[in-house]
Backbone bond lengths (Angstrom), bond angles and torsions (degrees), N, CA, C in turn:
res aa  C-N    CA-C-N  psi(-1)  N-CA   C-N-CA  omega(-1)  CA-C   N-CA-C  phi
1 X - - - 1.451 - - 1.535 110.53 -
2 X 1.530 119.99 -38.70 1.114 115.04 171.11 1.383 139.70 -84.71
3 X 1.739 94.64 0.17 1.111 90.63 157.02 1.751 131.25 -129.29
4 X 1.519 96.22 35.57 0.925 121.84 140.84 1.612 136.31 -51.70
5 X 1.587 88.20 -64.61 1.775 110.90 167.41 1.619 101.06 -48.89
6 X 1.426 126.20 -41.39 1.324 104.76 -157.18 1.953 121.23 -88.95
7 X 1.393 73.91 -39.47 2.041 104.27 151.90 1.526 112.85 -36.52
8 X 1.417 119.22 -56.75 1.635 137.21 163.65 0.978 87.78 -65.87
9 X 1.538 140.49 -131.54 1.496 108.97 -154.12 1.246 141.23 49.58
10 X 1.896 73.32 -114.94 1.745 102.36 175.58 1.320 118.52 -29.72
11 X 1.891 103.39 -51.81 1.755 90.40 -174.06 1.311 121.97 -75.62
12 X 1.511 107.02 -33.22 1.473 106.69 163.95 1.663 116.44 -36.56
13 X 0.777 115.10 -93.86 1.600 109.93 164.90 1.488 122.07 -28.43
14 X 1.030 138.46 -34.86 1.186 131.65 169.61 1.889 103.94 -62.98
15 X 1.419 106.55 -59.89 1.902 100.24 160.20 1.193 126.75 14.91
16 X 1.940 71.03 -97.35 1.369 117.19 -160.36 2.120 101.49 -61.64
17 X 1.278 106.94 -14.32 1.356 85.86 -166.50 1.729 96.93 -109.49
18 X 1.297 100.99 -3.16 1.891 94.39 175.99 1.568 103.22 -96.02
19 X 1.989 113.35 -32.29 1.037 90.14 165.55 1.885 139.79 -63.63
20 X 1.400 104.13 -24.80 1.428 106.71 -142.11 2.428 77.53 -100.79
21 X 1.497 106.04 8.95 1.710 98.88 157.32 1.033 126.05 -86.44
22 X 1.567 110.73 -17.29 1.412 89.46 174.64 1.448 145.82 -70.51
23 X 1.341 91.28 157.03 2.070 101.65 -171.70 1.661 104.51 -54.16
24 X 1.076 82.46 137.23 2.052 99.04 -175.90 1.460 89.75 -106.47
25 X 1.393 117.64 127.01 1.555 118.21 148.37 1.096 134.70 -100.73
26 X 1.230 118.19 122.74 1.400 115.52 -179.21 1.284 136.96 -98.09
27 X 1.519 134.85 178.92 1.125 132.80 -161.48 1.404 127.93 -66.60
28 X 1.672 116.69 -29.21 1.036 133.81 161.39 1.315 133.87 -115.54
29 X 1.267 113.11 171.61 1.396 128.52 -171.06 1.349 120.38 -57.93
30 X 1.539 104.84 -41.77 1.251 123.68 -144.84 1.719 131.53 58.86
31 X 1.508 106.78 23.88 1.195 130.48 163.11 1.709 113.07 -42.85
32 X 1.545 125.21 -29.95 1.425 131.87 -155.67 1.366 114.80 -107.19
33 X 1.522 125.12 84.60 1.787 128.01 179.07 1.638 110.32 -17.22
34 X 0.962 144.71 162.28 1.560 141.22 141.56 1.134 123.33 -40.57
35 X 1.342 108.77 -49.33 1.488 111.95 172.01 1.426 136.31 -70.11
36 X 1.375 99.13 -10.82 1.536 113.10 178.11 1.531 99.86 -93.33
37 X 1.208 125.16 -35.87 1.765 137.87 149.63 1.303 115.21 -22.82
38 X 1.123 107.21 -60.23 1.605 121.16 -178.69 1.420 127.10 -70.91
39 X 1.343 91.52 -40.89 1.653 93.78 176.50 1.684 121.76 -74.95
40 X 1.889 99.28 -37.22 1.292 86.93 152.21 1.855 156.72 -61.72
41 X 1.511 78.11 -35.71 1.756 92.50 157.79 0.823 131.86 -53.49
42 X 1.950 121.72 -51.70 1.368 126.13 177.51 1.895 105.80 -57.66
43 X 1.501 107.92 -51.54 1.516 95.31 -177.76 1.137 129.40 -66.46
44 X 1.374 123.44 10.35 1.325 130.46 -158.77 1.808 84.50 -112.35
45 X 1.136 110.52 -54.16 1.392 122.20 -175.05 1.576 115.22 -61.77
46 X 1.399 115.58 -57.17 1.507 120.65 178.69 1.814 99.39 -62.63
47 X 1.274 118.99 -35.88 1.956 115.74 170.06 1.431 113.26 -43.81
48 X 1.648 94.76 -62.38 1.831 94.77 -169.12 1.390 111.15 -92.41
49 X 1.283 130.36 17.35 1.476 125.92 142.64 0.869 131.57 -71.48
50 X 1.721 108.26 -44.56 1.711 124.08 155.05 1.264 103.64 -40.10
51 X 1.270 140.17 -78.64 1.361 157.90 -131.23 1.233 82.82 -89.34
52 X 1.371 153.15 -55.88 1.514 138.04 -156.31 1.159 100.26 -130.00
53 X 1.482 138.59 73.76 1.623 121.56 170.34 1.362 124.74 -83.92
54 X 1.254 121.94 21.76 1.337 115.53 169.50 1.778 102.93 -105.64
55 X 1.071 135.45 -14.90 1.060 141.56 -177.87 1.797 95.96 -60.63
56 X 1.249 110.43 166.01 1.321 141.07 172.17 1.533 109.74 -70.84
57 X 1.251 126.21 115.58 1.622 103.62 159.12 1.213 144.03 -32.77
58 X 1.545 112.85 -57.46 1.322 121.21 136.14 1.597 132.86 -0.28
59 X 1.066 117.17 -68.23 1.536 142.46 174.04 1.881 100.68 -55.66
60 X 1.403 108.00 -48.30 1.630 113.41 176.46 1.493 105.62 -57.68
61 X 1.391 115.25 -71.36 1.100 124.49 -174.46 1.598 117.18 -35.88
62 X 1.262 108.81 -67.98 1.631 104.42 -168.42 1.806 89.69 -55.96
63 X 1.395 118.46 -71.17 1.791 92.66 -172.19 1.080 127.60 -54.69
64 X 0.958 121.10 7.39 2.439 111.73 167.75 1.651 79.64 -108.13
65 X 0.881 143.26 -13.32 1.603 116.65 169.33 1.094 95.30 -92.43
66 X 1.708 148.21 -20.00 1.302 104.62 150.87 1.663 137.74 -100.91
67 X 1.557 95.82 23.28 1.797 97.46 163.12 1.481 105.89 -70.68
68 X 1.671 115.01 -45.38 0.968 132.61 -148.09 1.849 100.04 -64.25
69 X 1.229 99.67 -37.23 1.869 102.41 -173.11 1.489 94.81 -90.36
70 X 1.423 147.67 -15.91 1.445 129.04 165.45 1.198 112.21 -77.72
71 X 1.608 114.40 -18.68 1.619 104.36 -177.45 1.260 117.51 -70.04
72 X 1.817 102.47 -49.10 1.197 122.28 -174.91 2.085 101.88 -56.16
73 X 0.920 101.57 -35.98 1.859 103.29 167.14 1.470 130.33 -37.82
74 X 2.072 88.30 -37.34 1.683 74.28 -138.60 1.625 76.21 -132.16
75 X 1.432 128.91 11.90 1.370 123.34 161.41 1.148 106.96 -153.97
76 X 1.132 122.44 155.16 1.644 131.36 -164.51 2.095 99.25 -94.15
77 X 1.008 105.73 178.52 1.820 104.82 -172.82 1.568 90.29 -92.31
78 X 1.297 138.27 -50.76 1.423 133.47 169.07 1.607 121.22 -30.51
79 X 1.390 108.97 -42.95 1.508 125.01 -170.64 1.514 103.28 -85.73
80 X 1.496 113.21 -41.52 1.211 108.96 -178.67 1.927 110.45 -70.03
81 X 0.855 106.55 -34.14 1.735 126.55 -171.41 1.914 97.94 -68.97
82 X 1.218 120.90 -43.24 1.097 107.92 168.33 1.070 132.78 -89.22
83 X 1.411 115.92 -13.92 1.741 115.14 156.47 1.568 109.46 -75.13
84 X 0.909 126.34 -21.62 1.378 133.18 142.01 1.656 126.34 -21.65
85 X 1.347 84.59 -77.81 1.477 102.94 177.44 1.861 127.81 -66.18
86 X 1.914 103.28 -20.83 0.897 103.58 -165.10 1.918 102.38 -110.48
87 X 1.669 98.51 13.35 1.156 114.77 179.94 1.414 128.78 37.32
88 X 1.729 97.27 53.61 1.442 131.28 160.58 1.344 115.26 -48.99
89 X 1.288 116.52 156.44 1.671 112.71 -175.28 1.506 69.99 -103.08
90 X 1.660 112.30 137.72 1.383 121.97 151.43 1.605 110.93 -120.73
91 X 1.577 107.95 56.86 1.461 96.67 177.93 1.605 109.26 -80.96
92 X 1.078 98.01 -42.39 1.358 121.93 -166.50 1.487 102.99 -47.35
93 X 1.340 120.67 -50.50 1.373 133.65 171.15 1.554 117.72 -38.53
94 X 1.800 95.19 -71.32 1.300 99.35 -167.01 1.695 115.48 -81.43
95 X 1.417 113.21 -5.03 1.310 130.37 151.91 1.274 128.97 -52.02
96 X 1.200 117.95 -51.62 1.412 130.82 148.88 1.433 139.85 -32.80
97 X 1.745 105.47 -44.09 1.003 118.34 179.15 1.779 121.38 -88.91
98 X 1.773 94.51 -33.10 1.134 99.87 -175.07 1.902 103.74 -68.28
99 X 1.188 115.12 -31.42 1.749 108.66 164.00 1.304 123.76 -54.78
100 X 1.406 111.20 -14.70 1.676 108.64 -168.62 1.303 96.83 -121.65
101 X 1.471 123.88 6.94 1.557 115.92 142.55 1.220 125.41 -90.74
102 X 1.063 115.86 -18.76 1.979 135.02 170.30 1.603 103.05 -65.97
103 X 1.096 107.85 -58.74 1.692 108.46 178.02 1.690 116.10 -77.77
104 X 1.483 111.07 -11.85 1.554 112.64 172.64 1.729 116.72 -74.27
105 X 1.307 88.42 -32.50 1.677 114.94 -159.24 1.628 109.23 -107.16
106 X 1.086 123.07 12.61 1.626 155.58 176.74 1.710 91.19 53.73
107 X 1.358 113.11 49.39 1.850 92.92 174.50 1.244 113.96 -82.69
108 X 1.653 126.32 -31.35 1.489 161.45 -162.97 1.264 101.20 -115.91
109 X 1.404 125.68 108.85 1.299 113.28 143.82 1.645 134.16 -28.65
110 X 1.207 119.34 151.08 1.468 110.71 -179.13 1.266 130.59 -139.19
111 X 1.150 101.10 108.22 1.862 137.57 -158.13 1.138 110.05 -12.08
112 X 1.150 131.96 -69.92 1.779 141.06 151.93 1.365 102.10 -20.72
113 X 0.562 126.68 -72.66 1.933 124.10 -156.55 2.003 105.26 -74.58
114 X 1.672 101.80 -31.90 1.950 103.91 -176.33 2.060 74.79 -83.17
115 X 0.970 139.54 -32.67 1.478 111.70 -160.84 1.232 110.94 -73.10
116 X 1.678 126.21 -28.34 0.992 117.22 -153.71 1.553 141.14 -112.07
C-alpha cells in the first residue's frame, strides 16, 4: 500500500513535470531590442500624461503596455525603424491602436456593444 502511495507520486510528478515543459508560444517575434521597448514606452507614456494629467500613472502605464503589445502585433521593429527612418507619418497607425486600447481597457465605450 505504501508503495503504492509512492509509485502515485512518482507519476504524478513525472506529469506534472512533462506537462508543465511544454514550449509556450508567444505572441511575438522578439523582433524589438529593449531599447527600442523603452523608448517606445516612455513616448507613449510621457504623450498620455501630457494628454491626460490628472489621470493616475498607473492608468498610463497599463495603456502604453497595451499600445506597446498591438504594435509589436501588427509591425515588426525593422518595419517600424524604417518608417522611422523614412519619416512616415505613423499617426494613423498609432491612432488606431491607441482606440483599440481605450475600448480594450473599457476607457471608450465600444461601438459594437452601444450599437446594439
Amino acid at each position: 500500500d505504501e508503495k503504492m502511495s509512492i509509485i502515485g507520486y512518482a507519476l504524478l510528478i513525472i506529469l506534472l513535470l512533462v506537462g508543465c515543459s511544454a514550449p509556450v508560444k508567444t505572441k511575438f517575434s522578439g523582433t524589438y531590442p529593449s531599447i527600442q521597448l523603452r523608448g517606445l514606452w516612455m513616448a507613449c507614456f510621457q504623450g498620455a500624461s501630457t494628454k491626460n494629467p490628472g489621470l493616475h500613472p498607473q492608468i498610463h502605464s497599463v495603456f502604453c503596455d497595451c499600445m506597446l503589445d498591438l504594435t509589436r502585433g501588427r509591425i515588426t521593429s525593422q518595419e517600424l525603424q524604417l518608417k522611422n527612418d523614412q519619416n512616415e507619418d505613423m499617426t494613423g497607425l498609432f491612432t488606431g491602436i491607441a482606440h483599440e486600447c481605450g475600448v480594450i481597457l473599457n476607457f471608450i465605450p465600444n461601438q459594437e456593444q452601444t450599437n446594439a
